[in-house]
C-alpha beads as a LAMMPS data file, in Angstrom:
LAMMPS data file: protein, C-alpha beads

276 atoms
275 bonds

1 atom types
1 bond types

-500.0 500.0 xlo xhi
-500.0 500.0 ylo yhi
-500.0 500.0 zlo zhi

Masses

1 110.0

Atoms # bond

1 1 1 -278.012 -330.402 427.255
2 1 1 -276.506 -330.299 430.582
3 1 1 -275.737 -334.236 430.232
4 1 1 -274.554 -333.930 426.586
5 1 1 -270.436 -333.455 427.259
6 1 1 -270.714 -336.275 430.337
7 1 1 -272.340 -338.840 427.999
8 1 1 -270.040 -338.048 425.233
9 1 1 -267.076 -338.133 427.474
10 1 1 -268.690 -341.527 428.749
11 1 1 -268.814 -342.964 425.104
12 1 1 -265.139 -341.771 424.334
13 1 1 -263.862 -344.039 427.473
14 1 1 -266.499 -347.067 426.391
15 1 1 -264.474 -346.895 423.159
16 1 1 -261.491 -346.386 424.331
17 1 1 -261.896 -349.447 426.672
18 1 1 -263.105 -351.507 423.656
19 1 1 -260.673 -350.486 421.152
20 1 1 -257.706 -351.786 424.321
21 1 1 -259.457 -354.927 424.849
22 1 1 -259.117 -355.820 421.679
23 1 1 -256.000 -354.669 420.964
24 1 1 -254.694 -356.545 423.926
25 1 1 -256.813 -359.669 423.244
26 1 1 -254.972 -359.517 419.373
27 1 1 -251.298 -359.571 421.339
28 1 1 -252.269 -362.195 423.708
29 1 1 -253.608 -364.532 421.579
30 1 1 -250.462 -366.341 419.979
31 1 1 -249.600 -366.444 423.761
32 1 1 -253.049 -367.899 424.777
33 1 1 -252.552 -370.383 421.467
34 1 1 -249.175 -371.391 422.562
35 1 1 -250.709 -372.939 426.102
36 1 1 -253.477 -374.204 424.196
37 1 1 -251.557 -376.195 421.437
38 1 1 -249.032 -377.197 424.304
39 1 1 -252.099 -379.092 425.949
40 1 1 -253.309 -381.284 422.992
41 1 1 -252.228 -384.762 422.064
42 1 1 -249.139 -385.696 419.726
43 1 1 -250.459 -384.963 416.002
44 1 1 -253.011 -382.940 416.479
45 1 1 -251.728 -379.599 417.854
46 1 1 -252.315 -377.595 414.661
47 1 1 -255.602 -378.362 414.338
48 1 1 -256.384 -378.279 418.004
49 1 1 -259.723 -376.940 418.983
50 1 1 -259.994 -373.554 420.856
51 1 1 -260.586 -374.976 424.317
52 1 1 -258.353 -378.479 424.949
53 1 1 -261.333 -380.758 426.028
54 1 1 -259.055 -383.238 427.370
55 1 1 -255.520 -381.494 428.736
56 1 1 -252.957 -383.944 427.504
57 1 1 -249.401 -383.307 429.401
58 1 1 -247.161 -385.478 428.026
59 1 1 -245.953 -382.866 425.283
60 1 1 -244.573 -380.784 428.948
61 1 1 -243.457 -384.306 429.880
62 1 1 -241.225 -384.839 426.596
63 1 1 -240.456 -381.017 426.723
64 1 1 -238.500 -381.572 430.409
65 1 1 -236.284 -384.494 428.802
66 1 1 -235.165 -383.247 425.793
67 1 1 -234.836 -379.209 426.853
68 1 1 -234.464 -379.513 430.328
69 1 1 -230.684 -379.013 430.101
70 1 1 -230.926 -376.316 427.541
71 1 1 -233.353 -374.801 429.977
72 1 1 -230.712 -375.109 432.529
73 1 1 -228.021 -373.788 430.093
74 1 1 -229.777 -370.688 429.407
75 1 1 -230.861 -369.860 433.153
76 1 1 -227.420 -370.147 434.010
77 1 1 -225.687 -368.190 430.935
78 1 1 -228.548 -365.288 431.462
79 1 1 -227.690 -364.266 435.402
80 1 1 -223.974 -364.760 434.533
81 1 1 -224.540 -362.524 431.904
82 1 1 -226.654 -360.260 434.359
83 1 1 -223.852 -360.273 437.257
84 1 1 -221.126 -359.677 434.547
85 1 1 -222.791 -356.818 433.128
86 1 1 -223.940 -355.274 436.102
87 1 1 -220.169 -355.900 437.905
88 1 1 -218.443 -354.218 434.907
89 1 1 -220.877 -351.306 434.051
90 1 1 -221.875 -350.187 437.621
91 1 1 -218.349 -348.887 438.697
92 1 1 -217.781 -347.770 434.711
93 1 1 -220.742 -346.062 434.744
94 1 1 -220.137 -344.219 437.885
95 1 1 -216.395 -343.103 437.215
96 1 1 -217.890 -341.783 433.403
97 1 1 -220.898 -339.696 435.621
98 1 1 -218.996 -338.419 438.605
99 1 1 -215.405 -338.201 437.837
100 1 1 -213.653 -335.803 436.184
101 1 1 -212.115 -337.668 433.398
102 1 1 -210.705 -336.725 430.128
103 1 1 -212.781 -337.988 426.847
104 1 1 -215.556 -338.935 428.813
105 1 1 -217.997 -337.853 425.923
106 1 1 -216.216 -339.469 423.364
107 1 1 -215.818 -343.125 425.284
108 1 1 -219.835 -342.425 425.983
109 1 1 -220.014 -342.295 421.857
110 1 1 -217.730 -345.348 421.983
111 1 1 -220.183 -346.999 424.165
112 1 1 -223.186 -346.277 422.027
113 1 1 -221.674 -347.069 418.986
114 1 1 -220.996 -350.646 420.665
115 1 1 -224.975 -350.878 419.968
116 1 1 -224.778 -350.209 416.374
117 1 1 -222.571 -353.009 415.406
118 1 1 -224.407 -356.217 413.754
119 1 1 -224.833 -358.798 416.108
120 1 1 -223.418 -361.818 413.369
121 1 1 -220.359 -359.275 413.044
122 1 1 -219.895 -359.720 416.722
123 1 1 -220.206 -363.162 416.614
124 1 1 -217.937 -363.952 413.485
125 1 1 -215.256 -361.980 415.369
126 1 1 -215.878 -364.287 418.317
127 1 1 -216.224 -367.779 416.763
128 1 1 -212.306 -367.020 415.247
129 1 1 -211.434 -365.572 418.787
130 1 1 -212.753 -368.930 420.712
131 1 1 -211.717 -371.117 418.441
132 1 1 -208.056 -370.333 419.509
133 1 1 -208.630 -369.954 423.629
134 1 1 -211.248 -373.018 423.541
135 1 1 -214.209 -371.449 424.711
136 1 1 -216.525 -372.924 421.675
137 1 1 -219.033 -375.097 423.167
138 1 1 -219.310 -373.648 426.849
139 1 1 -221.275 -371.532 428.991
140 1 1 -218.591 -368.767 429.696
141 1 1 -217.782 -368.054 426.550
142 1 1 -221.934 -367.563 425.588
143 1 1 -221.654 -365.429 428.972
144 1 1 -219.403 -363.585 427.929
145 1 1 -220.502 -363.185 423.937
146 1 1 -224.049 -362.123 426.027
147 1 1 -222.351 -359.413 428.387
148 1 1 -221.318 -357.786 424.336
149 1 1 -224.778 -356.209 424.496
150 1 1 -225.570 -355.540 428.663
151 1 1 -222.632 -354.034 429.587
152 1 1 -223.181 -350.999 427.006
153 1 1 -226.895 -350.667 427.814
154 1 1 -226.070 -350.439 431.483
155 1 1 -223.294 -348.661 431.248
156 1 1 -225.449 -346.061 428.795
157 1 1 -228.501 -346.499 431.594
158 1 1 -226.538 -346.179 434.781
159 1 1 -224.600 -343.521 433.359
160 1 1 -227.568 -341.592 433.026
161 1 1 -229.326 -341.833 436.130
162 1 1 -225.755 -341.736 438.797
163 1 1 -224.906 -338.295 436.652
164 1 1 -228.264 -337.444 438.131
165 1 1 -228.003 -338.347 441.581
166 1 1 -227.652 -334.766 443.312
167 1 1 -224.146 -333.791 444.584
168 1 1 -224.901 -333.068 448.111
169 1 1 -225.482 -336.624 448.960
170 1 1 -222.119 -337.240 447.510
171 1 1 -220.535 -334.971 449.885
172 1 1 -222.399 -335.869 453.164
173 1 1 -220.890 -339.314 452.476
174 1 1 -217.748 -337.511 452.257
175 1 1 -217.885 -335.839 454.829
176 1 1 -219.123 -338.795 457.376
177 1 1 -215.365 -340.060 456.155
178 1 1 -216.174 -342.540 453.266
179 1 1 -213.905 -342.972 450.934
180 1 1 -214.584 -343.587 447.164
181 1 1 -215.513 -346.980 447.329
182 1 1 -217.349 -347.085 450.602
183 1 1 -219.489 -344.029 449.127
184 1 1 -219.800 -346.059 445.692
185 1 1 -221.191 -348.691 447.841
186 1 1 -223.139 -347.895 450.570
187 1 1 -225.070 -345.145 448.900
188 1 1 -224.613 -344.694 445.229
189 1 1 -225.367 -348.386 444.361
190 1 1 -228.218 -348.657 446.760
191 1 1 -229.785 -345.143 445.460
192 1 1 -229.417 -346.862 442.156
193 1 1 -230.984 -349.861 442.838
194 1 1 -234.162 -349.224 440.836
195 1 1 -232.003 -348.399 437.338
196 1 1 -229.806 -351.517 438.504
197 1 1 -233.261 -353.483 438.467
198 1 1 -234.673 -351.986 435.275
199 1 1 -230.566 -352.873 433.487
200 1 1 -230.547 -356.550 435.098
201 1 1 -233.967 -357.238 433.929
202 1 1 -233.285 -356.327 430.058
203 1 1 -229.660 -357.874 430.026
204 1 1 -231.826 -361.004 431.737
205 1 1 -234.182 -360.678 428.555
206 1 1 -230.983 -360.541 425.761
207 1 1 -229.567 -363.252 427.246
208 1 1 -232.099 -365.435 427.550
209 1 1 -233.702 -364.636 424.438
210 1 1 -230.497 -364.985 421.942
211 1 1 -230.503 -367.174 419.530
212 1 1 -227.239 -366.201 417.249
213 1 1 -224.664 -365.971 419.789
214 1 1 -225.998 -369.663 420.688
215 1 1 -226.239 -370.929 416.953
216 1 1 -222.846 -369.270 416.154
217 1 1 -220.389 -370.449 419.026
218 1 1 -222.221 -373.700 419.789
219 1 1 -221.295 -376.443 417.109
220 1 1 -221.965 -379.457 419.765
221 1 1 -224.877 -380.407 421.770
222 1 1 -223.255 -380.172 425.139
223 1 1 -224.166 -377.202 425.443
224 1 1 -227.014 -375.291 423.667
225 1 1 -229.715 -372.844 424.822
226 1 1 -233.610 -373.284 424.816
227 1 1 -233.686 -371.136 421.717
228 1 1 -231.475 -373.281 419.446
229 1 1 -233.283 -376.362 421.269
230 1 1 -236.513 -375.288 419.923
231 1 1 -235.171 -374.313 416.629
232 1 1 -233.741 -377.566 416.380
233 1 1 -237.271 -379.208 417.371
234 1 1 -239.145 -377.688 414.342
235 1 1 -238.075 -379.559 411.135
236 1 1 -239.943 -380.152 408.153
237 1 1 -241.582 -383.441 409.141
238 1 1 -242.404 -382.521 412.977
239 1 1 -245.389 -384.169 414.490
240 1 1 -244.668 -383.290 417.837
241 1 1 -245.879 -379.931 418.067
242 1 1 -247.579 -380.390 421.514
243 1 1 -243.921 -380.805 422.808
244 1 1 -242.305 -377.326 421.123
245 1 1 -244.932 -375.496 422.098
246 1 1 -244.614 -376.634 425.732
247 1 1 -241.096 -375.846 425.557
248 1 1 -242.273 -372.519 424.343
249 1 1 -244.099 -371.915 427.354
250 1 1 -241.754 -373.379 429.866
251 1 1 -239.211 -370.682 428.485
252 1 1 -241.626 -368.402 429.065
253 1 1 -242.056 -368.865 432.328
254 1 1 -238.520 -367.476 433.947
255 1 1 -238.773 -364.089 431.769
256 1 1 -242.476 -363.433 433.078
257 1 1 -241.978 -364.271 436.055
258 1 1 -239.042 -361.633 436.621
259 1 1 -241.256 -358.682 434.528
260 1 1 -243.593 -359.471 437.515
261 1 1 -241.528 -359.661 440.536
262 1 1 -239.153 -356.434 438.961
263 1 1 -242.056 -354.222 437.569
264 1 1 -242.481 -352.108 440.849
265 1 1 -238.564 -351.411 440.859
266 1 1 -238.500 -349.981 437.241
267 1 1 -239.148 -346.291 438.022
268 1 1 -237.469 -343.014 437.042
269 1 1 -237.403 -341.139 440.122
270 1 1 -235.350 -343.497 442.411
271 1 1 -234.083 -340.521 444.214
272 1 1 -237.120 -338.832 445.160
273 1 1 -236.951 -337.935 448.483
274 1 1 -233.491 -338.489 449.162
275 1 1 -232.522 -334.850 449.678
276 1 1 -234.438 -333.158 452.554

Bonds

1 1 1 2
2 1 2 3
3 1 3 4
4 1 4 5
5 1 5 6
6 1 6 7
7 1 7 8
8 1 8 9
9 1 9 10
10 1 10 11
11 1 11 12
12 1 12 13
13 1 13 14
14 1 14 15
15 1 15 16
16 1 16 17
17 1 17 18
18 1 18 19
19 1 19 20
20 1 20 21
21 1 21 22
22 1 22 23
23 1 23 24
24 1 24 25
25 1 25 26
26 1 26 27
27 1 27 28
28 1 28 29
29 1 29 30
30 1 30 31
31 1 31 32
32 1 32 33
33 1 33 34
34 1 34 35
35 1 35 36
36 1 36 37
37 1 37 38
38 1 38 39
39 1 39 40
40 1 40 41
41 1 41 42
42 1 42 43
43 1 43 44
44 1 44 45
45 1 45 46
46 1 46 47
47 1 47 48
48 1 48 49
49 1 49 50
50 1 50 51
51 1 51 52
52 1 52 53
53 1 53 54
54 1 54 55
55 1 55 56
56 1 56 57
57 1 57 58
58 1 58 59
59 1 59 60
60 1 60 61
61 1 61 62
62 1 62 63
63 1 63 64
64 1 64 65
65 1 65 66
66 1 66 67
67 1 67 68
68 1 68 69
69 1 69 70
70 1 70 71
71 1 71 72
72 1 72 73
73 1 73 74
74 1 74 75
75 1 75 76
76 1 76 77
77 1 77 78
78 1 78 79
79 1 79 80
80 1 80 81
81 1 81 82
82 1 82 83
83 1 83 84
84 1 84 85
85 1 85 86
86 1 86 87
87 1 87 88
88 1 88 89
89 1 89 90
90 1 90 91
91 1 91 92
92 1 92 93
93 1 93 94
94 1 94 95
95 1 95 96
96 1 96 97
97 1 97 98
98 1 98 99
99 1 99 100
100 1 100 101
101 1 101 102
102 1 102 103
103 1 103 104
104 1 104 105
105 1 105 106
106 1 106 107
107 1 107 108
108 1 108 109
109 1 109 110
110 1 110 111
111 1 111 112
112 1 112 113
113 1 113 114
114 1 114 115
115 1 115 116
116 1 116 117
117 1 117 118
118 1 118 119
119 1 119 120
120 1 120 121
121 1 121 122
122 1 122 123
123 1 123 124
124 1 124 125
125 1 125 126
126 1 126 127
127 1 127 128
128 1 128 129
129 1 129 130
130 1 130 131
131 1 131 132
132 1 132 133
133 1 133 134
134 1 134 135
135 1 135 136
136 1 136 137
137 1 137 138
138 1 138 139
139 1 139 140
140 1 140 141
141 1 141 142
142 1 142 143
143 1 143 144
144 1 144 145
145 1 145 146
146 1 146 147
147 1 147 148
148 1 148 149
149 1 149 150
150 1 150 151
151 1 151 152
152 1 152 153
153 1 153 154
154 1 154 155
155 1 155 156
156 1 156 157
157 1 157 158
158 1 158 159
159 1 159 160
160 1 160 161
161 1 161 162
162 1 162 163
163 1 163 164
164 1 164 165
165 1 165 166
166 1 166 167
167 1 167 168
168 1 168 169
169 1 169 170
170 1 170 171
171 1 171 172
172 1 172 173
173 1 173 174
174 1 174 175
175 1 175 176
176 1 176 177
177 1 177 178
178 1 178 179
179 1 179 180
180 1 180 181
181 1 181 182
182 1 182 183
183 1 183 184
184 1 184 185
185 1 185 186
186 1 186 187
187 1 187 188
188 1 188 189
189 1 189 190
190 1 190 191
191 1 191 192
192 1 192 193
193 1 193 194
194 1 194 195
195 1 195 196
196 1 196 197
197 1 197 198
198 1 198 199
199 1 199 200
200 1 200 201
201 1 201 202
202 1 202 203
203 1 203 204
204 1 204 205
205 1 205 206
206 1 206 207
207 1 207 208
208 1 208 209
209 1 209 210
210 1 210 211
211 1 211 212
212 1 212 213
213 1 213 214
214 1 214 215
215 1 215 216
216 1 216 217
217 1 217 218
218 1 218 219
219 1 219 220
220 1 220 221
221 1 221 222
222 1 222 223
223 1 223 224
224 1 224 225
225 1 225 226
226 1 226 227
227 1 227 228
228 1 228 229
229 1 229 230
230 1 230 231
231 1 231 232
232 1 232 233
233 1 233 234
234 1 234 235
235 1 235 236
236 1 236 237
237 1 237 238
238 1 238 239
239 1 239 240
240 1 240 241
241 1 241 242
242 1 242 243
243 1 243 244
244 1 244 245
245 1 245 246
246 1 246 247
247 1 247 248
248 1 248 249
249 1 249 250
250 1 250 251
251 1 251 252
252 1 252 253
253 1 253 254
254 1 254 255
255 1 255 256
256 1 256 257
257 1 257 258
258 1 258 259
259 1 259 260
260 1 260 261
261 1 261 262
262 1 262 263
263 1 263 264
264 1 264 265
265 1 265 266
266 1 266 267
267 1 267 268
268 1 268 269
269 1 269 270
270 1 270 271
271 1 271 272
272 1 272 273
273 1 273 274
274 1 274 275
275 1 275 276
């Protein structure tokens, strides 16, 4: 009897562990299918086999000359987006969290309400806007119709954690003779550096992932990101599905990549320790 509440605690975690694997093997599979279809001959992609006996790379090959730009396009419109964002809501953010300002709360509501807004309203509002200062058809303006949605997340993220940052830190800095800035950017910014991961790694993710900001202010193909590129790749009469799904997984690649190489800076307590 002694055994009883070990072995049934034993069978909980077997189940448990079962129950996950599966679960997780259901979410990776479109993933896993993805690489798989990528790897099979022109034609035959959708009824490829579940192993590819013979890897085939020429749908990666075709992938790189007709997306490779709009590969390019997106990298660079996502970390513009990522070092606009982060260069307007860092300093915003801080002012809002440490400085006595009047309406604070109610630009804070502004700021969230930002995220409530359609995204096509946004973009209707911009196509008429671009179409008179020219920016239809380039990277800044998709940088900047981007930085709509990351500079109110960070500014609503950094606000939140530099209101936390405790006082006294604040006024040793203050005391050593740093002014505003110098104290903004010697220690606030690299206290914050964890939030300032976890806000450049989701702005990275809108950017790169948007598909109506590029399909609304894009009427050209000079420039066009790897989401409208594969959009444009699927038709009705497609046979080269080997070739969008290797596009699929090449713009995969930068986003999990960065989840990788950011996961150990996305924490909550950034601060712990700091005070002594």
């Amino acid at each position: 009897m002694r055994g009883g509440p070990a072995r049934r605690g034993r069978r909980r975690g077997l189940l448990s562990t079962v129950v996950g694997t599966v679960l997780l093997a259901v979410m990776l599979f479109p993933v896993y299918w993805m690489v798989n279809a990528s790897l099979q001959p022109t034609g035959t992609a959708l009824g490829a086999g579940w192993f590819p006996s013979r890897p085939h790379l020429g749908g990666y090959a075709t992938a790189l000359r007709d997306q490779g730009p709009n590969l390019v396009t997106s990298l660079v419109v996502a970390l513009g987006s990522v070092a606009l964002s982060l260069g307007l809501a860092a300093p915003a953010a801080y002012a809002l969290a440490r400085f006595s300002l009047r309406g604070t709360r109610l630009v804070l509501f502004g700021i969230l309400f930002t995220q409530m807004v359609p995204g096509i309203v946004v973009a209707n509002a911009l196509y008429g806007a671009y179409n008179d200062l020219g920016l239809l058809n380039s990277r800044l303006g998709l940088v900047l119709a981007d930085s709509t949605a990351g500079v109110p997340f960070a500014v609503i993220l950094l606000h939140s954690f530099m209101g936390g940052i405790p006082r006294e830190i604040i006024e040793a800095a203050r005391v050593d003779g740093a002014g505003r800035l110098r104290t903004f950017w010697a220690v606030v910014l690299p206290l914050s550096r964890n939030t300032l991961v976890t806000a450049a790694l989701f702005t990275f993710l809108f950017s790169w992932s948007d598909f109506l900001f590029g399909l609304t202010l894009t009427t050209t193909g000079t420039v066009r990101p790897v989401t409208l590129g594969i959009y444009e790749y699927i038709g009705a009469h497609t046979t080269q599905w080997n070739a969008v799904m290797a596009t699929a997984v090449l713009a995969s690649v930068p986003a999990a990549v960065l989840l990788v190489v950011a996961q150990r800076f996305i924490t909550v307590d950034a601060t712990s320790g700091a005070v002594r």
